[in-house]
N, C-alpha and C positions, 0 to 999 in steps of 0.2 A: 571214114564213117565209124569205125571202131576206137578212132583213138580214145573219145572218154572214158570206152568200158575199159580199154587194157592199158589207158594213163592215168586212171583218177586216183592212184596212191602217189601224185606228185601233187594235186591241189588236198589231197585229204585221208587222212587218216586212214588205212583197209580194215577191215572188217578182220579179226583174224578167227579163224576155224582151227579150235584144239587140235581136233582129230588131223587136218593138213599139218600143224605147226610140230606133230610128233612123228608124224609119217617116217622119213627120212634117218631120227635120231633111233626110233623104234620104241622111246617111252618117254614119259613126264620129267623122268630124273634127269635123263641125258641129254634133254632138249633145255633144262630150265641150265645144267652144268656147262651146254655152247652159248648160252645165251648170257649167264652170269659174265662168263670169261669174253665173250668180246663186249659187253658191255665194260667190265674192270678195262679192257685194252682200250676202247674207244674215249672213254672217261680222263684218261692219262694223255690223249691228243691236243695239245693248245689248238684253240679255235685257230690261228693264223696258220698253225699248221695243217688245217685236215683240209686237205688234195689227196686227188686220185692215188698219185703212187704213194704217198702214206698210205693210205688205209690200205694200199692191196697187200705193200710190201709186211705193215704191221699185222696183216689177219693171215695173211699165206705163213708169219714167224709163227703165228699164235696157237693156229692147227699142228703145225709139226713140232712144237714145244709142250702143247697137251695130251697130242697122239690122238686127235682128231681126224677122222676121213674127212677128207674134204667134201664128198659129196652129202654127207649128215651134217656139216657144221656150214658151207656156203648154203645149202639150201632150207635149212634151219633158219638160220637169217633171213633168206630170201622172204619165205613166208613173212617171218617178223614184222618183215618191214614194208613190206608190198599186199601182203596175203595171197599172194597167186606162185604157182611154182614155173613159170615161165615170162619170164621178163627180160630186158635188157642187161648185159652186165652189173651185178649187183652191187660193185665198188663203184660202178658211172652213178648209179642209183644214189649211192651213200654223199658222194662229194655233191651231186645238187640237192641231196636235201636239207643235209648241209645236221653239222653236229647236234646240234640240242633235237633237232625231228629226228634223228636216227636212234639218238641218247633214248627220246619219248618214245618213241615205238619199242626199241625194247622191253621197256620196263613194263609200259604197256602188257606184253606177247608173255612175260613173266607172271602177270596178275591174272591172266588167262590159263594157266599154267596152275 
């Protein structure tokens, strides 16, 4: 009976809440700097390539090459892309929505920003 409240960022766009989408990074600049940069990683992904262990193995490089916490930069996203901070794996999330809706919600969660 829940599934549409806690699945409807897989038929449609979330709603994204600044004040959640900064929570985690702790400010505008740090939250638009994880956002910029997996958006720059995810942009460089040939559509034939984006599967699961791409995106995990290229966003797991992406944090320990910027010196990102994991927990500010996967949950940064999470919101992004979902707007709720509890969800299912958020690379399961990334490979069914599949590149261009993941591309769009960032930029999206950026102009919120």
């Amino acid at each position: 009976s829940e599934f549409q409240l806690l699945g409807s960022y897989f038929y449609s766009k979330p709603e994204i809440d600044k004040k959640l989408l900064i929570e985690f990074s702790g400010s505008v600049e740090r939250s638009s700097e994880i956002l910029n940069a997996f958006l720059t990683c995810y942009d460089g992904i040939e559509k034939s390539g984006w599967h699961l262990s791409a995106i995990d193995n290229l966003s797991h490089e992406l944090v320990k090459e910027k010196g990102f916490k994991p927990k500010e930069a996967f949950m940064t996203l999470r919101v992004a892309l979902t707007g709720q901070t509890t969800t299912p794996p958020i690379f399961d999330i990334s490979a069914l929505l599949g590149k261009d809706a993941v591309i769009d919600r960032i930029k999206d969660s950026l102009n919120e920003l």
